[in-house]
C-alpha angles and dihedrals in degrees: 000000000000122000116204116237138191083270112036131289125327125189110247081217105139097237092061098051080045088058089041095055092052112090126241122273140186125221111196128192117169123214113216097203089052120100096272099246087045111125124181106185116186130198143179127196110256098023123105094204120099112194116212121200111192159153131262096260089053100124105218130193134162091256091044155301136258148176085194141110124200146151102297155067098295088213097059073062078216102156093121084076113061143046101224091077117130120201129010140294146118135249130201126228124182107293098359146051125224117204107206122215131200119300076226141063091236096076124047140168124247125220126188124189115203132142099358094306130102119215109199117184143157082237125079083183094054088040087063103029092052089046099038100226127140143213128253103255094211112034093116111204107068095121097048083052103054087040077063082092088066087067097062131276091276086053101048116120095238107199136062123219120234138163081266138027102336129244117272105216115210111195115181104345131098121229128220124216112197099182090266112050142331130282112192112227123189110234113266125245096035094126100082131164128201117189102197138332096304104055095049094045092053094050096058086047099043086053103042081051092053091036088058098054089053103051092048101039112131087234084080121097076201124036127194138218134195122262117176141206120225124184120159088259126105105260102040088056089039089060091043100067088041101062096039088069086063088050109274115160103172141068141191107231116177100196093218129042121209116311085031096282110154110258099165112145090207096126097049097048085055091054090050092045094243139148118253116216099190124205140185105230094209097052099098090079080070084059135098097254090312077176097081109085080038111052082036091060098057115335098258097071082201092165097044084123086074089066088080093061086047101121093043074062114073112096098017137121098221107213117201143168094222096146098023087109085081115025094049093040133108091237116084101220114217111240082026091136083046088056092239106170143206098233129349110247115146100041089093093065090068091091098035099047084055088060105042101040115243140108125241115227109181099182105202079075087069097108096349102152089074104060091149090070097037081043086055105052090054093053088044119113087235077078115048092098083066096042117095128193119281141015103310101076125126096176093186095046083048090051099047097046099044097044083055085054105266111135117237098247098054098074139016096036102108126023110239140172132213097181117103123241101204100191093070091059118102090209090029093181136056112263090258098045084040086058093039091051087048095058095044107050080049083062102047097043093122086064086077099024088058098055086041095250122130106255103247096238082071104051121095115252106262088217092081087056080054095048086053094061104046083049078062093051098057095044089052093055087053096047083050099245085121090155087060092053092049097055088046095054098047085055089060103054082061091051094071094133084067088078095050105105106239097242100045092093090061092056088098106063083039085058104052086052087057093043110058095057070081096068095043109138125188110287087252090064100114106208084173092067118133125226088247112054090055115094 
């Protein structure tokens, strides 16, 4: 006889009540050649072991394991309770495990279903590397997929196509695990008020300080510390004098934005009292295939500057204002309380930041869900001293940075961007990814020949056929059909895919393939083990 459950049906055999009444257990086993934050955890349902893959800065404990930081004592091992939680883990209680994923949409957990087990990880890239399973070379719209998360967290595309099952993607949710099967929980605390400028302000205070405690506490095998970012925009300089107040000295400064403005931070860090780390946002294409964490993360590799800062980054807590356009903004953004965005930077750091060992804190998250109180304060008559003509004004980032010194005309005055947007690039890739990516679309040409489509290394650039027109254009001024011209010209503002390089949508799958070699373990490692026979 079968008895129904909360989660489906479970046999009343007595071997399995005897498995339910067992508690949980982890199994650990680190592997040394692996990036150092990257976790692989791997259940079946009726068994009471949790094997737990992992790098050498994994904390692990009896009750549960974390790359993560959040607001509270490290030692309670309390992560699974709060939304203020950065990085990755899992957590027993009593007869179940909850694997906690990031307080922000640019991490995520990865689940893969295959054979009755289930493989859960803070790596898409260990998922498919452990499992050795592929993506599809020519399935064209990865990038629009994992852009999905712009959209919202109810709108996110939430599986990833391979050569077997797909990848299931788990943004800002936790996941519990009952013995048998997942149930899917939305982080507590993410319904958050703020009446006016104090409160708010004191809450992201009260929780970096508590945050801090936590990421330095001497309970940790592997202590952090707080690096900053510093342009010359709003959100950057808002998080700045936030975390100085918890003891960060240092800050990332790329001296030019995108288009080559100058976006160095310099001046403000001087006025904080803070350490510039300066960095040449171009200088990756120097590097040996710096692309690949990035591309591998989410298809774009919008962040892959911050590869020339890599080795300022093990051991930090990166604290960034990715999201602060709209949160600290004047404008209340429909779909705000479901996180929907206005780009997707940030997401690419989720491979690199494995690798390099450190945990990505972007702050505007902080309360997030509730964009209509934060939008509030900053329309609120408390703050029209702060806020400055135009539509560029962002009244809570002005008050907290001048009242820590900074002058009004040194930041905030002209939107910049220092991600890179790699489709817009003629030579889109480094000289040695550009090689790699060669050889292997040669490689993978069937891919397109099978399904009768020219293989995109073959087709010709659209953007001749770009340059064409706009030689048009020019011939048609001269010859005084100037309102010909016009119409012409305004067409091609609308053609900006003709600048995209045709073989810029298949990076992703590429990528992957590079990316794996990362994940490569010795021949005896036994991924078929079962829980056990394990002791």
């Amino acid at each position: 006889p079968r008895r129904p459950t909360r989660f489906g049906f479970k046999s009343r055999g007595l071997g399995d009540v005897y498995k339910r009444q067992r508690p949980m257990r982890f199994v650990f086993k680190e592997v040394a050649s692996w990036p150092p934050l990257a976790w692989l955890a791997r259940v079946q349902p009726g068994e009471d072991v949790i094997i737990v893959w992992h790098g050498s800065r994994v904390e692990c404990s009896d009750d549960g394991f974390c790359e993560a930081v959040w607001d509270g004592d490290f030692e309670a091992m309390a992560f699974d309770r709060t939304d203020l939680v950065f990085g990755s883990g899992c957590r027993l209680r009593g007869d179940h495990a909850v694997f906690v994923s990031s307080g922000s949409p640019l991490d995520r957990l990865h689940l893969y279903r295959r054979s009755g087990t289930t493989d859960v990880s803070n790596s898409l890239v260990c998922v498919a590397a452990v499992n050795d399973v592929g993506f599809p070379p020519a399935y064209p719209h990865y990038r629009r997929d994992f852009r999905s998360i712009q959209d919202g967290l109810s709108n996110v595309v939430p599986d990833v196509r391979t050569t077997g099952d797909p990848i299931t993607l788990l943004y800002y949710r936790n996941a519990i695990w009952d013995g048998e099967s997942f149930a899917y929980r939305d982080k507590p605390f993410g319904d958050r008020g703020f009446e006016d400028f104090a409160s708010y302000e004191g809450f992201l205070s009260q929780g970096l300080t508590a945050l801090a405690d936590n990421m330095r506490s001497n309970k940790r095998a592997h202590p952090y510390e707080p690096l900053g970012t510093l342009s010359t925009g709003y959100d950057s300089s808002t998080v700045a004098v936030l975390i100085r107040d918890i003891g960060c000295r240092q800050v990332i400064c790329f001296r030019k934005g995108r288009g080559g403005d100058d976006d160095d931070g310099s001046a403000t860090a001087a006025r904080l009292g803070m350490a510039v780390i300066g960095a040449d946002r171009d200088a990756w294409r120097q590097m040996d295939m710096p692309e690949i964490p990035f591309m591998a993360s989410n298809g774009f590799g919008e962040e892959v500057q911050v590869s020339t800062v890599s080795e300022h980054l093990p051991g930090k807590v990166l604290f960034t204002g990715v999201h602060g356009d709209l949160i600290w903004g004047k404008e209340l953004v429909a779909g705000g309380d479901d996180l929907v965005r206005s780009d997707y930077t940030g997401v690419s750091l989720t491979e690199f930041r494995l690798w390099h060992g450190f945990m990505n804190c972007p702050l505007p998250f902080w309360g997030a869900r509730n964009p209509e109180s934060i939008n509030a304060i900053s329309n609120s008559a408390e703050m029209e001293p702060w806020d400055v003509p135009g539509d560029y004004s962002r009244p809570i980032c002005r008050r907290i940075v001048e009242s820590a010194g900074v002058p009004r005309e040194s930041f905030g005055v002209t939107k910049r961007a220092t991600s890179t947007i790699f489709k817009w690039e003629k030579q889109f890739l480094s000289p040695s990814a550009t090689a790699s990516y060669g050889d292997w679309l040669r490689q993978h040409r069937s891919a397109w020949l099978k399904d009768r489509e020219v293989p995109p290394q073959w087709r010709p650039p659209l953007r001749n056929v770009l340059k064409l027109v706009n030689v048009t254009r020019r011939v048609l001024r001269r010859l005084g059909m100037r309102r010909t011209a016009s119409h012409l010209s305004s067409l091609t503002r609308r053609w900006d895919f003709m600048k995209v390089p045709p073989t810029y949508p298949f990076v992703f799958p590429w990528a992957m393939h590079e990316a794996k070699k990362r994940y490569r373990v010795e021949p005896t490692t036994e991924w078929g083990q079962k829980p056990d026979s394990i002791s």
